[in-house]
Each structure stands twice: as structure tokens, then as C-alpha cells.
ROKE-477984 format. One record per residue (C-alpha): residue number from 1; residue in three letters; z, x, y. Coordinates in pm, 1 decimal. Example, Ala and Ser with C-alpha at 12.3 -4.5 7.8 and 13.67 -1.06 7.14 Angstrom:
2
i = 1 | aa = ALA | z = 780.0 | x = 1230.0 | y = -450.0
i = 2 | aa = SER | z = 714.0 | x = 1367.0 | y = -106.0
This chain:
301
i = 1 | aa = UNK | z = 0.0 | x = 0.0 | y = 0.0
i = 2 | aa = UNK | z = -49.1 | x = 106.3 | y = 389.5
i = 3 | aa = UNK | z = 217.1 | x = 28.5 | y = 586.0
i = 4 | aa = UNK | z = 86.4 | x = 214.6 | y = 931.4
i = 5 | aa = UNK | z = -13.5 | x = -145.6 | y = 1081.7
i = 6 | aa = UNK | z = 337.7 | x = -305.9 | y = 999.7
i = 7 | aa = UNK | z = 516.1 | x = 32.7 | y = 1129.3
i = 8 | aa = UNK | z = 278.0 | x = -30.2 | y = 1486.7
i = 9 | aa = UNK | z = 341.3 | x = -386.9 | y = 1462.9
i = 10 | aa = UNK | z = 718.7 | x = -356.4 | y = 1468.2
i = 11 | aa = UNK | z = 765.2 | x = -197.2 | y = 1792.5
i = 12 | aa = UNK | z = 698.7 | x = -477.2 | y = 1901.1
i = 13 | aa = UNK | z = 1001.9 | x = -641.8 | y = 1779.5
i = 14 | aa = UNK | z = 1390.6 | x = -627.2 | y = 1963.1
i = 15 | aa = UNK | z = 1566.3 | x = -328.5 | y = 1772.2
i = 16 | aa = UNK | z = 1819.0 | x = -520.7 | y = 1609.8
i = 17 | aa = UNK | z = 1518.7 | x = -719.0 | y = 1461.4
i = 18 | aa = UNK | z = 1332.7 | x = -403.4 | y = 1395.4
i = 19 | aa = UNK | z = 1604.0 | x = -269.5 | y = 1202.8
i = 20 | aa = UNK | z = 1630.9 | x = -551.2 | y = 959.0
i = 21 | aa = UNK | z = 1274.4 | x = -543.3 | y = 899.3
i = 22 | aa = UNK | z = 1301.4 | x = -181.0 | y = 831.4
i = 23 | aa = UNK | z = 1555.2 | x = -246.5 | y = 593.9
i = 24 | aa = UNK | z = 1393.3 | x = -529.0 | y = 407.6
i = 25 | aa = UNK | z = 1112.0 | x = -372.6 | y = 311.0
i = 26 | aa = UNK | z = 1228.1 | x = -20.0 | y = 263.4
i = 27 | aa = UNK | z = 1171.0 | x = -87.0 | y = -123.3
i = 28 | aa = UNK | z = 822.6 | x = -277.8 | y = -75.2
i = 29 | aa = UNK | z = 548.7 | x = -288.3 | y = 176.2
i = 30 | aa = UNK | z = 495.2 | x = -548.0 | y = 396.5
i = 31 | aa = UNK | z = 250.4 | x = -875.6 | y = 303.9
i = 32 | aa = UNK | z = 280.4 | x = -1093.4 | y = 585.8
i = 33 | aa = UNK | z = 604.0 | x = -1295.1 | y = 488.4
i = 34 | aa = UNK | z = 919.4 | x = -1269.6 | y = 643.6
i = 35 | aa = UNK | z = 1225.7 | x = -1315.2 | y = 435.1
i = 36 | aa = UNK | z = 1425.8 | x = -1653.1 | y = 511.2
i = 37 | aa = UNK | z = 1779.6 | x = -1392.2 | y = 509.9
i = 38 | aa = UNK | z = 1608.3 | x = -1251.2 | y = 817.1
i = 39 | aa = UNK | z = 1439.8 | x = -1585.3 | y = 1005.4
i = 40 | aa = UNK | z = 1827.4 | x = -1697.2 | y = 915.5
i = 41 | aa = UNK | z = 1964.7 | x = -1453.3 | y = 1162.0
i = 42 | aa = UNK | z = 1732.6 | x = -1525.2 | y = 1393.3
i = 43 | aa = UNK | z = 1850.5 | x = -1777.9 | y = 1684.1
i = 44 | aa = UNK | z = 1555.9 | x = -2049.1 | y = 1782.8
i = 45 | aa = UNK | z = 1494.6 | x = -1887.8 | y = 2105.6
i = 46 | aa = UNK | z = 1390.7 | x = -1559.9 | y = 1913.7
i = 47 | aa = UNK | z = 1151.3 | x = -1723.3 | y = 1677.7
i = 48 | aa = UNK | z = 891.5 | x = -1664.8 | y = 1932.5
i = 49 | aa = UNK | z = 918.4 | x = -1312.8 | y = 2001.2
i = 50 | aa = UNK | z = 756.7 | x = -1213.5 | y = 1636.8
i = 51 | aa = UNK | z = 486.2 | x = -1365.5 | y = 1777.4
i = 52 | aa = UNK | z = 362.6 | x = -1048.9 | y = 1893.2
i = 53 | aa = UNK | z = 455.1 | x = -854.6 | y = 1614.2
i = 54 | aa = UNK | z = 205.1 | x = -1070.9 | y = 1426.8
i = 55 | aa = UNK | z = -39.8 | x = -1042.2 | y = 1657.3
i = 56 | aa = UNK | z = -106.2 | x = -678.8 | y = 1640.9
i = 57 | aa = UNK | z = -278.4 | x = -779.8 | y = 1227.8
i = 58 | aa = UNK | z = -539.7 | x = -943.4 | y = 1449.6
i = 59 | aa = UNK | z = -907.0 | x = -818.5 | y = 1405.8
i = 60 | aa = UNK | z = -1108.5 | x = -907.1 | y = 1707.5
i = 61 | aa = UNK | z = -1428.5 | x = -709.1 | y = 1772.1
i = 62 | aa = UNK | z = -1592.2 | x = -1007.7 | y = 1892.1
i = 63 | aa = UNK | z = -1327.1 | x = -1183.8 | y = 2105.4
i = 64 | aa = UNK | z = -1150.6 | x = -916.4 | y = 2200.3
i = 65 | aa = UNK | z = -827.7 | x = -1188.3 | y = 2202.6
i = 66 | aa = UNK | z = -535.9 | x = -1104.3 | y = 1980.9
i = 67 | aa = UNK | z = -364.2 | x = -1428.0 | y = 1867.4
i = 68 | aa = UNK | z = -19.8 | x = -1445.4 | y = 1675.9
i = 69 | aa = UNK | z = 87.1 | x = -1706.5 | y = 1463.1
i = 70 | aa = UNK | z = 414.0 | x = -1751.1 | y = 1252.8
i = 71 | aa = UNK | z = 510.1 | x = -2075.1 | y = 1051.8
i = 72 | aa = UNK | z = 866.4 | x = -2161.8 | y = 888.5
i = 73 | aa = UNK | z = 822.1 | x = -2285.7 | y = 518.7
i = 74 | aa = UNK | z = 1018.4 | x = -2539.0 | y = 352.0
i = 75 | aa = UNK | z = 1216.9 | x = -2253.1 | y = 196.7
i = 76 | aa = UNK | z = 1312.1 | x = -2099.3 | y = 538.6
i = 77 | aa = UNK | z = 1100.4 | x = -1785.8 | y = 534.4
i = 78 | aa = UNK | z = 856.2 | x = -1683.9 | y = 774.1
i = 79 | aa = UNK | z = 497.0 | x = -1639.3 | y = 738.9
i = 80 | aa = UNK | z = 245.5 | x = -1479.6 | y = 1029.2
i = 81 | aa = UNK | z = -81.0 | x = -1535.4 | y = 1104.4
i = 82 | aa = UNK | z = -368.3 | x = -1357.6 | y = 1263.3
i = 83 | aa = UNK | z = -720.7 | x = -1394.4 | y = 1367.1
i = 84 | aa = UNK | z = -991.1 | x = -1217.3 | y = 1184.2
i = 85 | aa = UNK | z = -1326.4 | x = -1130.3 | y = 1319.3
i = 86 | aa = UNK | z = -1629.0 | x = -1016.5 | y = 1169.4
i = 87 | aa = UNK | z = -1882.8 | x = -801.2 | y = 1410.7
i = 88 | aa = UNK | z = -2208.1 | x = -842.5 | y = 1379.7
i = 89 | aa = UNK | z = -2156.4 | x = -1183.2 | y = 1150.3
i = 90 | aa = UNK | z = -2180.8 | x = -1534.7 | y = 1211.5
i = 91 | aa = UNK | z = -1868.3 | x = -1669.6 | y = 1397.0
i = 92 | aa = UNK | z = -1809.7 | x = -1926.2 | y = 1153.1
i = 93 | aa = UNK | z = -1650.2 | x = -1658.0 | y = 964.2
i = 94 | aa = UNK | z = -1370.3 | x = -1597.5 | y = 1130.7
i = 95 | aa = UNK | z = -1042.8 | x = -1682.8 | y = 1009.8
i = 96 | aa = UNK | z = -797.5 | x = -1823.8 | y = 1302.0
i = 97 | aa = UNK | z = -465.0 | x = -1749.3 | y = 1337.2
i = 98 | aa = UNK | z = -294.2 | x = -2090.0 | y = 1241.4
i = 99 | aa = UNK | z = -507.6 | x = -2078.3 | y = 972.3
i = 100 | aa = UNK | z = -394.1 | x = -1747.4 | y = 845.6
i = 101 | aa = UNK | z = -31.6 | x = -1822.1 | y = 886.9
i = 102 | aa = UNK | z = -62.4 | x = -2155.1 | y = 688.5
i = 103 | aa = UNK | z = -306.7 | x = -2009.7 | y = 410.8
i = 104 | aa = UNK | z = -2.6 | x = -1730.9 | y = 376.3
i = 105 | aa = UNK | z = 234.3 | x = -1965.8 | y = 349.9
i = 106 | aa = UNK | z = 40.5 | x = -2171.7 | y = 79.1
i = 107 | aa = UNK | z = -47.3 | x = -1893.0 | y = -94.5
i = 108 | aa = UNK | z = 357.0 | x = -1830.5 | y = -175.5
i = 109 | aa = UNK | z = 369.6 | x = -2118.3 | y = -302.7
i = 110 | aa = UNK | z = 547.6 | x = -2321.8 | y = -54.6
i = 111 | aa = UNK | z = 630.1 | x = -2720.1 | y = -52.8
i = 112 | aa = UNK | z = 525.2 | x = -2702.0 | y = 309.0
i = 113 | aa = UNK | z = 600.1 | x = -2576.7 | y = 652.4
i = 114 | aa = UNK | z = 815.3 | x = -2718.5 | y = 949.0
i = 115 | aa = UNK | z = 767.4 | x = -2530.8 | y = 1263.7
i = 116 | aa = UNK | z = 471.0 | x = -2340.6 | y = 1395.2
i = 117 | aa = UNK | z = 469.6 | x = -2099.6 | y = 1638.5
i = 118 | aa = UNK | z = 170.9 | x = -1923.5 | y = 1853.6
i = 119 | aa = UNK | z = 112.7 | x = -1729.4 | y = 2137.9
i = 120 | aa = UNK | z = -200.8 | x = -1943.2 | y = 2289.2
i = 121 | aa = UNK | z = -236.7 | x = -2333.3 | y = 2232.4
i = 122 | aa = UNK | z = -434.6 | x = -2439.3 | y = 1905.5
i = 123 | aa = UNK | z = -814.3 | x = -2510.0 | y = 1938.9
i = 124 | aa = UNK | z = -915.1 | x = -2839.4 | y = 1795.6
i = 125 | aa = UNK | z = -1063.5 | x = -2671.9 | y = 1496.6
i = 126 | aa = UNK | z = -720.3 | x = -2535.4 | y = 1429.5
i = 127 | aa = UNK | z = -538.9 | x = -2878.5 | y = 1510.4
i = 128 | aa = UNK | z = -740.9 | x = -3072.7 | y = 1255.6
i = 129 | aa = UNK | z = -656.3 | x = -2730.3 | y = 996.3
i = 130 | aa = UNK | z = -337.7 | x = -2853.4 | y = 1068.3
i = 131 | aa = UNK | z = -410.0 | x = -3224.6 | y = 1007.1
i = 132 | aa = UNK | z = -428.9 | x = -3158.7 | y = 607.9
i = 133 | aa = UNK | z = -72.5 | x = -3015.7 | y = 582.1
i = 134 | aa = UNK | z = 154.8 | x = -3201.4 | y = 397.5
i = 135 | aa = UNK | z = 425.7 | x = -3338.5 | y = 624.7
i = 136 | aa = UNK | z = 218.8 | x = -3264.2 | y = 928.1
i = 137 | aa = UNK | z = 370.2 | x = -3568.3 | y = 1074.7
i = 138 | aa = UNK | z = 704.2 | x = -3435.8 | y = 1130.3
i = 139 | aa = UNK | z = 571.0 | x = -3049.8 | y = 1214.2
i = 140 | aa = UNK | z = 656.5 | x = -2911.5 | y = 1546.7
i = 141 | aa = UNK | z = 453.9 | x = -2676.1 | y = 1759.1
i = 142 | aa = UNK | z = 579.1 | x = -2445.5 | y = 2003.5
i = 143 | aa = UNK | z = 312.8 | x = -2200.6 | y = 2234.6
i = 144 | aa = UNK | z = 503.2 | x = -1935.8 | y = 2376.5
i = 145 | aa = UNK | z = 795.9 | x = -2008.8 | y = 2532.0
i = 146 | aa = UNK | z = 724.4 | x = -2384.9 | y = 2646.7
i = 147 | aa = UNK | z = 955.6 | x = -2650.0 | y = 2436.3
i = 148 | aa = UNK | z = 890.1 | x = -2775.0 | y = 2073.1
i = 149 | aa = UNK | z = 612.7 | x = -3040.1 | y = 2056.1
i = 150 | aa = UNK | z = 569.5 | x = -3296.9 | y = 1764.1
i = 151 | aa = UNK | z = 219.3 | x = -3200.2 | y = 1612.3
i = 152 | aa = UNK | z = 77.3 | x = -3599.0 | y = 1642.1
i = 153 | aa = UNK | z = 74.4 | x = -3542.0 | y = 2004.1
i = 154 | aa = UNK | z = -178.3 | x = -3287.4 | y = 2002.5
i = 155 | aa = UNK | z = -410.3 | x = -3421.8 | y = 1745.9
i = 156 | aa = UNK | z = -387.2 | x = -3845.3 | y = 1844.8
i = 157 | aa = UNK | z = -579.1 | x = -4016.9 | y = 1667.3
i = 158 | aa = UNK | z = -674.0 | x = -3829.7 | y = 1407.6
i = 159 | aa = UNK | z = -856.6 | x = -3800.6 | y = 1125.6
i = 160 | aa = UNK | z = -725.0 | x = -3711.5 | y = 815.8
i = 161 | aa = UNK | z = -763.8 | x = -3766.0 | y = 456.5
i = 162 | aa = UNK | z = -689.5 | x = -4078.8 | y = 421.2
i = 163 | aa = UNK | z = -966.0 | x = -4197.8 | y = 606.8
i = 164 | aa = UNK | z = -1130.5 | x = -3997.9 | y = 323.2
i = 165 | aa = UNK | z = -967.0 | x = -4194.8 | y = 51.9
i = 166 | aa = UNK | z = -780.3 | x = -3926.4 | y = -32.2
i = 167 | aa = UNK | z = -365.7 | x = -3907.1 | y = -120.9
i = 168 | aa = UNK | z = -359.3 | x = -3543.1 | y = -141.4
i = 169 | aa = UNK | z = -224.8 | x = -3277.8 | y = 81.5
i = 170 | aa = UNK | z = -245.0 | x = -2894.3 | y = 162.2
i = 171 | aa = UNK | z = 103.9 | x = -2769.0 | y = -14.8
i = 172 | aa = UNK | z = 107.1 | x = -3052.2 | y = -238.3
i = 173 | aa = UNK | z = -234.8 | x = -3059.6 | y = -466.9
i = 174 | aa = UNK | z = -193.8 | x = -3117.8 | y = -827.1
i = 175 | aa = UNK | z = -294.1 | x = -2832.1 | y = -1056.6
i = 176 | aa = UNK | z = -638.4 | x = -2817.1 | y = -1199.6
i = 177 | aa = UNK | z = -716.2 | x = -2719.0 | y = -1585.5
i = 178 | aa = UNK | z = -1026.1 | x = -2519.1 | y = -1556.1
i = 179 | aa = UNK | z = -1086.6 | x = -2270.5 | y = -1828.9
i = 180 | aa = UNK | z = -1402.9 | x = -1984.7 | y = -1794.1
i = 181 | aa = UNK | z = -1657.3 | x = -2097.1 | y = -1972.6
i = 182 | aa = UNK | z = -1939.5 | x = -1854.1 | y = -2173.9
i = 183 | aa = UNK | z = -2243.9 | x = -1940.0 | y = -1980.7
i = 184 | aa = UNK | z = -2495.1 | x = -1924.4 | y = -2283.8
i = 185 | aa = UNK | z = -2353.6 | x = -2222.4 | y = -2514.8
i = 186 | aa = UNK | z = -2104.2 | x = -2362.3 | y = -2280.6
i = 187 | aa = UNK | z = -1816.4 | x = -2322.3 | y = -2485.7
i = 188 | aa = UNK | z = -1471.4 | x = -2240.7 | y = -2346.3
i = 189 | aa = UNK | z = -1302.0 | x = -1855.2 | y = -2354.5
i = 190 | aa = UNK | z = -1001.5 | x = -1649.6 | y = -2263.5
i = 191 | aa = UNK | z = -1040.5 | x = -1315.1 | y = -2109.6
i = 192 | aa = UNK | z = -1404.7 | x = -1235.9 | y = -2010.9
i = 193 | aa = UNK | z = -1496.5 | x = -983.4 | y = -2234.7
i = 194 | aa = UNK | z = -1444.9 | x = -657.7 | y = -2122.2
i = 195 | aa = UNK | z = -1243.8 | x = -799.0 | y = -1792.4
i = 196 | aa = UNK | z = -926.0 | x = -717.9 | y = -1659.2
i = 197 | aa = UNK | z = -605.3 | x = -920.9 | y = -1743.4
i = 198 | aa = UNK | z = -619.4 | x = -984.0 | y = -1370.7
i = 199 | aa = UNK | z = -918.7 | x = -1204.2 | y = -1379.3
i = 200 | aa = UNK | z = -673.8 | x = -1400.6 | y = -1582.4
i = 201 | aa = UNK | z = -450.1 | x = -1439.1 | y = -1243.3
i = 202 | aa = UNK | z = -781.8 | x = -1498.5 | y = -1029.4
i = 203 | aa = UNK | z = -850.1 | x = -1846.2 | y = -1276.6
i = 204 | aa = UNK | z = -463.1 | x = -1943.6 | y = -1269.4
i = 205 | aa = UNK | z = -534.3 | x = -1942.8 | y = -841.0
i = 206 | aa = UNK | z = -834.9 | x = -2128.4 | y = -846.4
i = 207 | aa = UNK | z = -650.8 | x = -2403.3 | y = -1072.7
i = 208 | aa = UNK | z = -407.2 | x = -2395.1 | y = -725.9
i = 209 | aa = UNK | z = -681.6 | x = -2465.8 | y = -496.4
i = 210 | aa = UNK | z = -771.3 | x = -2765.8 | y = -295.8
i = 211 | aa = UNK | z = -1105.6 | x = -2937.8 | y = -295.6
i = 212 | aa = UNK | z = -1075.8 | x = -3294.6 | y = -276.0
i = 213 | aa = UNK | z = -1379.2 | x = -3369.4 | y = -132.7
i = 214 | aa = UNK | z = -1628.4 | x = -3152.0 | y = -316.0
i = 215 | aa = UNK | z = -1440.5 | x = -3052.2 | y = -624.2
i = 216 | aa = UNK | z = -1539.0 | x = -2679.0 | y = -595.8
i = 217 | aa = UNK | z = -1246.8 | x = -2543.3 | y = -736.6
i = 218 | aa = UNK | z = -1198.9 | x = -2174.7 | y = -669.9
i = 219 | aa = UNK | z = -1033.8 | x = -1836.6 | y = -568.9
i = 220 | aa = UNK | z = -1148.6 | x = -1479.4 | y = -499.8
i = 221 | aa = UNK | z = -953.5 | x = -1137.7 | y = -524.9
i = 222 | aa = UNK | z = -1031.3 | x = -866.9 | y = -397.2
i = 223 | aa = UNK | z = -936.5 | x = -534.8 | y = -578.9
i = 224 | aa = UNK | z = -854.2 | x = -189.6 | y = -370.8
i = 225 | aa = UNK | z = -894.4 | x = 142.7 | y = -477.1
i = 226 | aa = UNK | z = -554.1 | x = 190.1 | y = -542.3
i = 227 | aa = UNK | z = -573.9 | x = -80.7 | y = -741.7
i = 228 | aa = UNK | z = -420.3 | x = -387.5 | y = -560.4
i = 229 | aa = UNK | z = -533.3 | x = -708.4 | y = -599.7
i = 230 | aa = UNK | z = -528.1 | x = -1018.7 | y = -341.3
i = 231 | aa = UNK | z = -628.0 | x = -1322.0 | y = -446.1
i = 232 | aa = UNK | z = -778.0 | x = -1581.0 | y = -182.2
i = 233 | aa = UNK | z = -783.1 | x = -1938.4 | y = -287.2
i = 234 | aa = UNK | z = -1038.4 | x = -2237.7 | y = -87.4
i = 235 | aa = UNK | z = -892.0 | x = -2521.4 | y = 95.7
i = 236 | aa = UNK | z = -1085.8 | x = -2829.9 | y = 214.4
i = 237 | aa = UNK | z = -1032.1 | x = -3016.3 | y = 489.0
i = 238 | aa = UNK | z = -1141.5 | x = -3385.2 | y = 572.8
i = 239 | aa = UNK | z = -1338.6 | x = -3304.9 | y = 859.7
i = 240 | aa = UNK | z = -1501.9 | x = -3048.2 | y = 627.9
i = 241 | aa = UNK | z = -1621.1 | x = -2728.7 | y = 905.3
i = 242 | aa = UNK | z = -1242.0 | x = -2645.3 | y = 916.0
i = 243 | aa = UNK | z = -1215.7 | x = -2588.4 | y = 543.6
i = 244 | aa = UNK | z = -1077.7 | x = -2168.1 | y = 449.8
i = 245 | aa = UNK | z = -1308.0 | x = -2019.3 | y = 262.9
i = 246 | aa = UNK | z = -1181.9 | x = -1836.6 | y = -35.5
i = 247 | aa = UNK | z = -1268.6 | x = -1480.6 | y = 60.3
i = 248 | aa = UNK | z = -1121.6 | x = -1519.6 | y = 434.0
i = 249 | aa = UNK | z = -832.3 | x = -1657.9 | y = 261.6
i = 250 | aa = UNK | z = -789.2 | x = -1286.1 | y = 38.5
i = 251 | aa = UNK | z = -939.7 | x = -1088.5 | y = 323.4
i = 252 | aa = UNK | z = -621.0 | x = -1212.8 | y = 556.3
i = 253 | aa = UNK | z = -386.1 | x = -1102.6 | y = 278.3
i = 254 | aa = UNK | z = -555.0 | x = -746.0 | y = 244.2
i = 255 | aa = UNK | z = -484.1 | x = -724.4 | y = 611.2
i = 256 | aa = UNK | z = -124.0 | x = -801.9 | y = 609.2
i = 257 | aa = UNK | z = -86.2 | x = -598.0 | y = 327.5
i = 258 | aa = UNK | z = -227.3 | x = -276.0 | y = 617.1
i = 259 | aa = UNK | z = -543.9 | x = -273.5 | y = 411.9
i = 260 | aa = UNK | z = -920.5 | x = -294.2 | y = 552.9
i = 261 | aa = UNK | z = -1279.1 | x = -355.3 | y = 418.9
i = 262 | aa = UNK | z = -1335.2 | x = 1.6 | y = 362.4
i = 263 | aa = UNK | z = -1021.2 | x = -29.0 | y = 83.3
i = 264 | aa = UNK | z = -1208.5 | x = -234.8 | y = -110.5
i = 265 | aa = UNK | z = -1394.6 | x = -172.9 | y = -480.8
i = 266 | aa = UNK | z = -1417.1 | x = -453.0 | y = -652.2
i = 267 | aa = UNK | z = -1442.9 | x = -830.5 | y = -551.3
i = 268 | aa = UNK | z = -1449.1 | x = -1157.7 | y = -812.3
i = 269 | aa = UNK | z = -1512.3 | x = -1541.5 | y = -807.8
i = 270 | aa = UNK | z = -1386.2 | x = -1777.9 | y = -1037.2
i = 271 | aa = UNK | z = -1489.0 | x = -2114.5 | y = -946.6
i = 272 | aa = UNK | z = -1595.3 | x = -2473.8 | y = -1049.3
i = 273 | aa = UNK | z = -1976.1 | x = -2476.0 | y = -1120.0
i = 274 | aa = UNK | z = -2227.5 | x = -2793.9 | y = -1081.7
i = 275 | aa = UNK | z = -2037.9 | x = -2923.6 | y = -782.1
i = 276 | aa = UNK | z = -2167.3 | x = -3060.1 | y = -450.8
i = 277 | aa = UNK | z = -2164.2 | x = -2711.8 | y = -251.8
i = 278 | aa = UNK | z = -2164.0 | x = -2376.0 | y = -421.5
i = 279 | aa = UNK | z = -2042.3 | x = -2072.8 | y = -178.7
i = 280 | aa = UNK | z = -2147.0 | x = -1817.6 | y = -397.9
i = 281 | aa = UNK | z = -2461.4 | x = -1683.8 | y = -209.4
i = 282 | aa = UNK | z = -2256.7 | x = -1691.8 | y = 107.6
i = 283 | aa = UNK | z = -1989.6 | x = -1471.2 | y = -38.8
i = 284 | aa = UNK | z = -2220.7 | x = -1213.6 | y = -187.4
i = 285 | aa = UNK | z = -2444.7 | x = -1221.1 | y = 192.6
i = 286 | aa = UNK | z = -2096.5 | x = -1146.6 | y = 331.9
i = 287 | aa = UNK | z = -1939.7 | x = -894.4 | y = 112.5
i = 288 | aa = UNK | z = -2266.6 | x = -729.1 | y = 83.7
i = 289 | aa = UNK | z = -2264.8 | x = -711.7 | y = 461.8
i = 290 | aa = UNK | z = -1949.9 | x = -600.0 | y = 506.7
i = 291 | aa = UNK | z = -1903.6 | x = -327.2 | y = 267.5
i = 292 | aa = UNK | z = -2182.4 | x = -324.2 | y = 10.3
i = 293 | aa = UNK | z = -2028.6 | x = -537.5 | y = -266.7
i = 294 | aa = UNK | z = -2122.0 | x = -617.0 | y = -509.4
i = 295 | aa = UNK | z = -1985.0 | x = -989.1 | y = -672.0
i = 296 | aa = UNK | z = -1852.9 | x = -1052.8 | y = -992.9
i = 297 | aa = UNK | z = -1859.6 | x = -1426.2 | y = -1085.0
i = 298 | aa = UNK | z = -1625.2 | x = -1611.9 | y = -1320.7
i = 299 | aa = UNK | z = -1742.0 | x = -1967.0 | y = -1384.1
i = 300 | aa = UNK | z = -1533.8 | x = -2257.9 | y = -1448.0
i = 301 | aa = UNK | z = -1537.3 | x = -2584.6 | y = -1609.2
């Protein structure tokens, strides 16, 4: 693991904060969540100063505009956010910083989150992001230092899943049974021959994503030359444009984790196959793009 971005980032922080992060992960690197023994300690009024602490995980060669996001899960940790920018891409690939906080969240497999924090006020794509969260109705918002707002008043009227049909929620989807399947005669198998057991760990995520409206179920990890993995899962949203891609969602974990494109060998999908949209092509076009990768591809049914 790299830990030079979280040992940047922490300056940032008041010293007595700074020295509990130090101490908490003295005996493992940083990966963008914040224990709930330190947000404990914390008094309200401080939430917002990690704000730029998470800020500094931002990539923004486009924008040039660091944003900062932390949410409080169910379970009382902390998770931050960041935006991620891709030069010379399409902007629809960036990740935003609400986004990133809540995918991190998700991804550790909280209930759900309660508060959200950020250091500029959430675009509309972000709000309706938001909109898919289970319990959204009873989240509060705070931007910067101006007092806690409910999240309904800055998304009236909205449009959610329910209008879709649809009882799920982000935090709260049931878990799929998709096994690989041996593309030549269809029939189910375990470990793709010669595969690592992690690919094993890639299908148990995309089982854990959410895709209620297109039922393309599936993850991505991303494998570093030290041998890390992160594993990305996709998340839909009702108004569809908002939904995290699966590869944003792992490339926002290899960036907590202090780790950039260039760290990365090996990258594989497992997902869902005759389904309504298929994001395959996109992901190769991008990782190819991005750092000559090639794609591995697990399917599922």
C-alpha cells in the first residue's frame, strides 16, 4: 500500500485529530474509512473540518476544483469522498465526490448513512445519486459550515424509484445468485480455470450490486502490482445518467488506498450477460485509454 497521499492529506487535520489517525492506522494503510472510535470523539462542529482532509484524494485535471465529501454510516464510522477526473476523456466519466463517499460506504457493507458532509453544495446529478439511498428521507446535509439541512429540501419533488416501480434501495438490495458460466455449452462452473481465487471475490461483489432497472449485475477489480485488489461494484439509479459505473466505483477505492492508474496490472469483469445494456466495450475503451489494459471478462448467469 502507499500511504504518501493519506500522510499529505492529514496535515490538513487539527493535531489532536491527526494524532488519532496516526495511531489508527499505524498497523494498516489507509482506505478511505474512518473508524466510528474516532468520528466518536469527534464533537459535531468538527465533523466538517475532515472535509479537507478528504479533499486532497481528489483528481481534477479537468476542473481544476477539489471537492471533499464525508458521510456517517449507520454503524458510526466515517467514509470520504472525492472527485475523480479523467483528462483527455469524456466527462461523463468522472466520479463526484458524494458519489465516492456513498459508493465507499456501500462498499463496507453498510445498512445506510445518516449525515453527509461537503465542502461545495451538491449538483443535481449528485442530489438525485442521493435520491436512491435507503433512508434518504431522514439524511441530513451540511455544506461547510452552514447548519444541517434535511435532504428532501434540496431534491423536492423528486423522482425516485418508486416512480420506477421499484421497492429497492442503495444499502438495502437483496443478494443476487449468479454463478460464471462456461461460455461454450452454457453450463455453470467454479473457479475459471486457471484464475485466481480472487475472481471468486470479484463474482461474490457483483451478486452485491444494484441494477434494478436493467438487471446488469456486476463488479470490477482492479489488481496492482503489488498485488492488491479493489473491487468496484455498479449501482443504478432511477433517473439512469447518475448510475456508478463499476470501474469508477474500484478506481475511487485504488485512490483512497494512495494508489494511481500507473499501479495497475490486471483488471476483471464479472457481470450479468444478455441484459438490456452491456458496459463492457466502454470499460475496455477506458482502461485501454487510461493505461493500456487489457480486460478480462467473467460472465454471469
Amino acid at each position: 500500500m502507499n500511504n504518501d497521499v493519506f500522510n499529505q492529506a492529514v496535515k490538513h487535520l487539527a493535531e489532536p485529530i491527526q494524532a488519532q489517525m496516526h495511531q489508527a492506522f499505524a498497523q494498516h494503510p489507509f482506505s478511505g474509512q474512518i473508524p466510528a472510535s474516532i468520528m466518536a470523539q469527534l464533537l459535531p462542529a468538527q465533523l466538517p473540518s475532515l472535509l479537507p482532509f478528504a479533499a486532497c484524494f481528489a483528481v481534477t485535471p479537468v476542473s481544476d476544483f477539489n471537492v471533499g465529501a464525508l458521510v456517517v454510516g449507520n454503524s458510526g464510522a466515517g467514509y470520504i469522498g472525492a472527485n475523480l477526473e479523467f483528462a483527455g476523456q469524456a466527462l461523463g466519466q468522472s466520479v463526484h465526490a458524494e458519489q465516492a463517499a456513498i459508493n465507499n460506504a456501500w462498499l463496507a457493507q453498510e445498512t445506510g448513512i445518516k449525515q453527509l458532509f461537503v465542502n461545495a453544495s451538491p449538483c443535481g446529478h449528485c442530489r438525485q445519486f442521493i435520491r436512491e439511498v435507503a433512508g434518504q428521507e431522514a439524511l441530513t446535509v451540511q455544506v461547510l459550515s452552514q447548519p444541517d439541512r434535511p435532504f428532501a429540501e434540496l431534491l423536492p419533488d423528486s423522482f425516485g424509484p418508486q416512480d420506477l416501480g421499484n421497492q429497492q434501495a442503495l444499502f438495502q438490495q437483496p443478494t443476487q445468485c449468479f454463478v460464471a458460466v462456461d461460455e461454450p455449452n452454457g453450463e455453470p462452473v467454479g473457479e475459471p480455470i486457471g484464475s485466481p481465487a480472487q475472481y471468486q471475490a470479484i463474482i461474490a461483489e457483483a451478486n452485491l450490486s444494484y441494477a434494478p432497472y436493467t438487471g446488469y449485475y456486476h463488479s470490477l477489480g482492479l489488481q496492482t502490482h503489488d498485488e492488491q485488489w479493489f473491487i468496484g461494484r455498479y449501482s443504478e439509479n432511477a433517473a439512469y445518467n447518475p448510475s456508478l459505473p463499476a470501474l469508477q466505483s474500484a478506481l475511487s477505492q485504488l485512490r483512497f488506498a494512495g494508489y494511481g492508474l500507473g499501479d495497475v496490472k490486471t483488471a476483471v469483469l464479472a457481470h450479468r450477460v444478455g441484459q438490456k445494456i452491456d458496459m463492457t466495450n466502454q470499460y475496455k475503451t477506458l482502461l485501454t485509454q487510461l493505461n493500456q489494459l487489457e480486460l478480462t471478462v467473467i460472465k454471469l448467469n
